[in-house]
C-alpha positions as CSV (number, residue, x, y, z in Angstrom):
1,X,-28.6,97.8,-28.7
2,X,-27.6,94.2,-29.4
3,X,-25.5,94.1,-25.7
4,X,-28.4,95.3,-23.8
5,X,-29.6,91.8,-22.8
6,X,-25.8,90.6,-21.7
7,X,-25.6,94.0,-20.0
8,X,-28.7,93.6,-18.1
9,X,-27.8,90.0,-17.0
10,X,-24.4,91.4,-15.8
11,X,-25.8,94.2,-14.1
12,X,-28.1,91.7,-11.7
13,X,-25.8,89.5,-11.0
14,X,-22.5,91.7,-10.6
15,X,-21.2,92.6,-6.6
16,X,-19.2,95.3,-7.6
17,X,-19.9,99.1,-7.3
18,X,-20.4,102.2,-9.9
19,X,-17.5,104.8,-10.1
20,X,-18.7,108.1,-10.4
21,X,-16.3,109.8,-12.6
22,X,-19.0,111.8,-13.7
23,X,-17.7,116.0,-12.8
24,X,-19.1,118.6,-14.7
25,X,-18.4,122.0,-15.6
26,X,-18.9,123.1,-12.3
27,X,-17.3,119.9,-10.3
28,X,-14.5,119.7,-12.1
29,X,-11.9,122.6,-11.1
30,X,-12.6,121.0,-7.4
31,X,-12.1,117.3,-8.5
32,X,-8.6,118.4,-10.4
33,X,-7.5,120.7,-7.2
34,X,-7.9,117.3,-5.2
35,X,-6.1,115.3,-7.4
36,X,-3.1,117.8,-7.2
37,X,-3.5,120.2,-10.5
38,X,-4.0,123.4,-9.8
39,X,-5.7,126.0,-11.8
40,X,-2.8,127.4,-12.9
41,X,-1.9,124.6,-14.9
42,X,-4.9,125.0,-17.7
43,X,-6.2,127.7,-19.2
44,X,-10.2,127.7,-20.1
45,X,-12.5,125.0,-20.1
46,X,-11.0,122.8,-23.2
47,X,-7.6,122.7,-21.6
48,X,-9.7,122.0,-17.8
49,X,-11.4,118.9,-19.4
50,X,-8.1,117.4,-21.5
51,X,-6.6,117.7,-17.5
52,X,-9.7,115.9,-16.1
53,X,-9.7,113.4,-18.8
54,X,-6.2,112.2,-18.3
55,X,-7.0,111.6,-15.0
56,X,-9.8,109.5,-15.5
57,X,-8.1,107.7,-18.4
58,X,-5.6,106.9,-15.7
59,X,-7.8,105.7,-13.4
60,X,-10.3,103.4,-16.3
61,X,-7.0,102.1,-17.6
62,X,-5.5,100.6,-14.5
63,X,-5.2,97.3,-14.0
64,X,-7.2,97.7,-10.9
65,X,-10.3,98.8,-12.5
66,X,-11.4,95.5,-13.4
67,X,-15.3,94.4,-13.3
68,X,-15.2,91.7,-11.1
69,X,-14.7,95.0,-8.4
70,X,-16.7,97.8,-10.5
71,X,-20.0,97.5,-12.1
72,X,-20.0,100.4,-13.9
73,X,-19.1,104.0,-14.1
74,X,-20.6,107.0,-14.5
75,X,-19.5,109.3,-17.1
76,X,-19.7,113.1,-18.2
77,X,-21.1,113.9,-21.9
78,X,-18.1,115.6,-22.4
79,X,-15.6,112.1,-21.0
80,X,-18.1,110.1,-23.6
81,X,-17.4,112.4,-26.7
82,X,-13.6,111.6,-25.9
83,X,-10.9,108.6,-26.4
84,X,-9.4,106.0,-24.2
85,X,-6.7,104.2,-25.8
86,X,-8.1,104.6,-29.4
87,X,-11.7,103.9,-28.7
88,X,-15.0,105.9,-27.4
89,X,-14.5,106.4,-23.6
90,X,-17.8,104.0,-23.5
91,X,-16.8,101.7,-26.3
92,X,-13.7,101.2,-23.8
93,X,-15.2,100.6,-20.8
94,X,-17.2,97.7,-22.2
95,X,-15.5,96.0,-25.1
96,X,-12.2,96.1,-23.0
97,X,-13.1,96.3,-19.6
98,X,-16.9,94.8,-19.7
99,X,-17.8,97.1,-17.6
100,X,-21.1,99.0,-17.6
101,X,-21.1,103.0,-19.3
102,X,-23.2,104.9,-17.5
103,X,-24.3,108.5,-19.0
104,X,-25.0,111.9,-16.7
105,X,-27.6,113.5,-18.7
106,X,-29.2,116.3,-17.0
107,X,-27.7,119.8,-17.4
108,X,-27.3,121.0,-13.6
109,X,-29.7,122.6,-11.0
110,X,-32.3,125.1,-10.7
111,X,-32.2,127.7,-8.1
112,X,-33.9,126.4,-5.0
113,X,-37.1,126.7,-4.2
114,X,-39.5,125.2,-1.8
115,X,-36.0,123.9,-0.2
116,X,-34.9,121.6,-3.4
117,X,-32.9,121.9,-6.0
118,X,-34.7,120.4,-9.4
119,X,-33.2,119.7,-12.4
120,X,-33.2,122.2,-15.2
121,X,-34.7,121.8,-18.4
122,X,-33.6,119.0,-20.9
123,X,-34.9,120.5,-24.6
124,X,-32.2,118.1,-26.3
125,X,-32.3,115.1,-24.1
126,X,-33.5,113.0,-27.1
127,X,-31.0,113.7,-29.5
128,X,-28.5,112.8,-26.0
129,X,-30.2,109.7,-25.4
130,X,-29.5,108.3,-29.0
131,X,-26.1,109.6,-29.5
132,X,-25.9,107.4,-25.8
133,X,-27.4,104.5,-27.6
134,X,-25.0,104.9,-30.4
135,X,-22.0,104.8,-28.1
136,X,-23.1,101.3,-26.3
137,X,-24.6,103.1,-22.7
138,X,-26.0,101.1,-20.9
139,X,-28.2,103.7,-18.4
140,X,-28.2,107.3,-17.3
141,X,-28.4,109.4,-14.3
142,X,-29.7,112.8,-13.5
143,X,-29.5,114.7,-10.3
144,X,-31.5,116.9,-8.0
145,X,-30.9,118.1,-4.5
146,X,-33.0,118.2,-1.3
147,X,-32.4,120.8,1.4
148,X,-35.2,121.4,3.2
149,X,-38.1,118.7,4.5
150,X,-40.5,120.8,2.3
151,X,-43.0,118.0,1.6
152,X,-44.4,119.7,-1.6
153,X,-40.9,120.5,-2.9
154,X,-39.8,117.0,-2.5
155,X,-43.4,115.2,-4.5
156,X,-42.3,118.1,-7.1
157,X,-39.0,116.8,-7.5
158,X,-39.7,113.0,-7.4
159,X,-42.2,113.7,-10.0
160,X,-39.8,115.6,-12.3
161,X,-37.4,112.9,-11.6
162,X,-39.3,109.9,-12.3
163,X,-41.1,112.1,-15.5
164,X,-37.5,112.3,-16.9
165,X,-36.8,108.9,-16.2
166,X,-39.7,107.6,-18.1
167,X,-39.0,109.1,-21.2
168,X,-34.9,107.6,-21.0
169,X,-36.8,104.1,-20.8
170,X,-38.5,104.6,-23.6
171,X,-35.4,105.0,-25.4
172,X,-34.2,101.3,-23.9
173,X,-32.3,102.7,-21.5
174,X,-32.3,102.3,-17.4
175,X,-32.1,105.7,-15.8
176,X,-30.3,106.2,-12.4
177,X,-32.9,108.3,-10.6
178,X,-30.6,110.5,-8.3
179,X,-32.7,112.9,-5.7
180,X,-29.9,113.5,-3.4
181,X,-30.2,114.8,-0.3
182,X,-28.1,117.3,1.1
183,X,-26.0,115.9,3.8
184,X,-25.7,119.1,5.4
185,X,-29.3,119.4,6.0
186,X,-30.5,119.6,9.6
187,X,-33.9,118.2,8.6
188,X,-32.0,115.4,7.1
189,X,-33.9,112.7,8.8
190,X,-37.3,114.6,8.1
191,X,-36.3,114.7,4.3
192,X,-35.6,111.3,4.2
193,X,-38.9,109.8,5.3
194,X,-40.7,112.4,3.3
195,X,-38.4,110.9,0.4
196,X,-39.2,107.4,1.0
197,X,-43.3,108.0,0.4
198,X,-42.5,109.9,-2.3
199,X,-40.5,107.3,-3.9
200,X,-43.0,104.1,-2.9
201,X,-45.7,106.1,-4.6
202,X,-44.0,107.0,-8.0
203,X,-42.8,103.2,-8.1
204,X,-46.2,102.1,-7.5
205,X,-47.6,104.0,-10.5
206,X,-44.5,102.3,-12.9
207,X,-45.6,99.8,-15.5
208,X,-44.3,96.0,-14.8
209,X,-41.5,96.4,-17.5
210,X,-40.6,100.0,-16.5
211,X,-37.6,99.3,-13.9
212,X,-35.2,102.0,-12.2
213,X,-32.1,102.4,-10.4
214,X,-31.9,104.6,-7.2
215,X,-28.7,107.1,-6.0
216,X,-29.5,108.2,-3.0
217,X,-27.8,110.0,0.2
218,X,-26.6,107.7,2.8
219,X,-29.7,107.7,5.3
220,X,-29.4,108.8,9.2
221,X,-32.0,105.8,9.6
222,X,-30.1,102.2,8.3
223,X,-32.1,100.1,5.8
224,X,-34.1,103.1,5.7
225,X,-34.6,103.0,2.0
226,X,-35.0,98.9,2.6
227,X,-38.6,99.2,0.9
228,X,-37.3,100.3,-2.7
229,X,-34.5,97.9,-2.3
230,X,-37.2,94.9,-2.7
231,X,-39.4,96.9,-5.3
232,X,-40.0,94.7,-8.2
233,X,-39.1,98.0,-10.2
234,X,-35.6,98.3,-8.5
235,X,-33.1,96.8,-10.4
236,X,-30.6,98.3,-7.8
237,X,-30.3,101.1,-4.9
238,X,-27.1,102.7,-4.9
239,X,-25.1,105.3,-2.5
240,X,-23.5,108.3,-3.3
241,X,-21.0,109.5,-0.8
242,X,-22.5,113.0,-0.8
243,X,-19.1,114.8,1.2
244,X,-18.8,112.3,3.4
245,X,-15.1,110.9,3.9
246,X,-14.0,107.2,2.4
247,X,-14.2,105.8,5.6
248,X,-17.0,107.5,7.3
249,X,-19.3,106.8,3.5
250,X,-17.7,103.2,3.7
251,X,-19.4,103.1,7.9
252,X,-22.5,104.2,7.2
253,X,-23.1,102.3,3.7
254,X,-22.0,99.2,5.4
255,X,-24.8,99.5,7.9
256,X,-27.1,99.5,5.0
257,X,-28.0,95.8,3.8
258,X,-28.3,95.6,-0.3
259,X,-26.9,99.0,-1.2
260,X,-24.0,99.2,-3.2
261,X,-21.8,102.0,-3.5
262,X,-22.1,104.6,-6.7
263,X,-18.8,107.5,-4.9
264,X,-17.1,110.0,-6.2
265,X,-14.8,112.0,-4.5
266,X,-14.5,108.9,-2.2
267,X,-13.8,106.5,-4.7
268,X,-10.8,109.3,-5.7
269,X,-9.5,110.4,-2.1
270,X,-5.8,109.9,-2.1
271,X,-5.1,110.0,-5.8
272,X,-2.8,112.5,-7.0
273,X,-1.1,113.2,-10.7
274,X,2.5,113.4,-9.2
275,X,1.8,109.9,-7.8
276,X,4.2,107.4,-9.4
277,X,2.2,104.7,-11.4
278,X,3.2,101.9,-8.3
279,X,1.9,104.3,-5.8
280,X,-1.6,105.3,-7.6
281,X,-2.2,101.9,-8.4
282,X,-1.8,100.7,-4.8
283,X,-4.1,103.5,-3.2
284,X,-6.6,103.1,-6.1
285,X,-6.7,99.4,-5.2
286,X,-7.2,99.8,-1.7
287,X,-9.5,102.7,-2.4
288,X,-11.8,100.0,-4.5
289,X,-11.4,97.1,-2.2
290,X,-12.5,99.2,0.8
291,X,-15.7,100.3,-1.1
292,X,-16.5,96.8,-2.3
293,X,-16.3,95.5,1.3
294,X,-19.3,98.2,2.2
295,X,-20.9,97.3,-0.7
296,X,-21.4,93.6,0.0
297,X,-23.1,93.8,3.3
């Protein structure tokens, strides 16, 4: 990919965050409920996604989304297969926004066992990979979930994790390796530390050209996750908001020196269709600003 090398440089040196505007199947009729359309306004899953697209058109298209305040944003294969003002939802982001397209290629979560979630099976990740690389993405990202501090459930799920990330690198691409851990969990401080080793050990065993990008639960311990910060194969640890509120992800991400925010439903809280354009622009912009703020600790 001829951008890849501009990309990169941006990446390092931007301040900004990633939007996650990545719902799925299964996220979506929530997402759309919060943002004021109810289920009774489409019919089946074609109509469900046009909805969810027009709300994250909305959002990619405002003059507030700008790059000096986002890094790049996370979309759904299904957002990347569509249009934003005449050109592929990726195409858009960076030719007109130069911001960095960032794919969500695994296909959802196994049942639990040993008290994780791991990702299910990926037969045609290939064939996603390179229509990724045709559309000008620059990384991907792939989620698990952790529930329990089962020690050999986590390794299992690091491993399958970092397994699938190696094969999107050899495809030229920089995978956002996303073992989230459930926020609910009341062994969340046990998972984390158990996450940490598992993490520092799979790093260690990288090659030196073989770099990653981290998405990971806002930690009970600050700077806990300060060792894969300085990794030489970090390029960046990022935060997802995980349920937590804007201003209660924005507290506990501040506390967190060198993470940068990757939110969802945060980056969205307050945003509603029936919102005149004035009034979504301004709670969008003080929705970014507040998460740039945590972001830059």
């Amino acid at each position: 990919m001829t951008e890849s090398p501009r990309q990169l440089e941006q990446f390092h040196l931007s301040t900004g965050f990633i939007a996650a505007l990545d719902q799925s199947g299964g996220s979506t009729p929530k997402a759309l409920k919060m943002y004021g359309v109810d289920e009774t306004e489409y019919s089946g899953d074609d109509e469900m996604f046009e909805k969810v697209h027009e709300m994250r058109t909305r959002i990619m298209t405002n003059a507030n989304f700008t790059s000096d305040r986002i890094l790049g944003a996370i979309l759904f294969e299904n957002t990347m297969d569509r249009q934003v003002e005449g050109k592929p939802t990726a195409r858009y982001l960076w030719e007109e926004k130069r911001i960095l397209p960032i794919l969500k290629v695994d296909k959802g979560l196994a049942d639990e066992a040993s008290g994780v979630q791991i990702m299910k099976p990926m037969p045609d990740l290939d064939a996603l990979l390179d229509k990724a690389l045709a559309n000008g993405v620059f990384g991907t990202k792939m989620r698990s979930v952790i529930k329990t501090d089962n020690a050999r459930g986590i390794r299992e799920l690091v491993s399958q994790q970092f397994q699938v990330g190696k094969q999107i690198m050899a495809k030229g691409l920089v995978p956002i390796i996303e073992p989230e851990v459930d926020i609910h969990s009341p062994q969340k401080a046990e998972a984390e530390a158990i996450l940490l080793d598992e993490l520092l050990l799979n790093l260690a065993a990288l090659a030196e050209n073989e770099r990653v990008i981290f998405k990971l639960t806002l930690p009970e311990t600050p700077n806990h996750y300060r060792p894969c910060i300085e990794h030489a194969n970090t390029l960046k640890v990022v935060a997802l908001s995980g349920g937590y509120s804007r201003e209660e992800a924005n507290r506990r991400l501040a506390e967190n020196d060198g993470m940068i925010a990757s939110f969802s439903r945060a980056l969205t809280e307050g945003l509603t269709a029936r919102q005149s354009d004035g009034e979504f622009s301004r709670t969008l912009d003080r929705s970014i600003e507040s998460i740039v703020a945590a972001s830059r600790t």
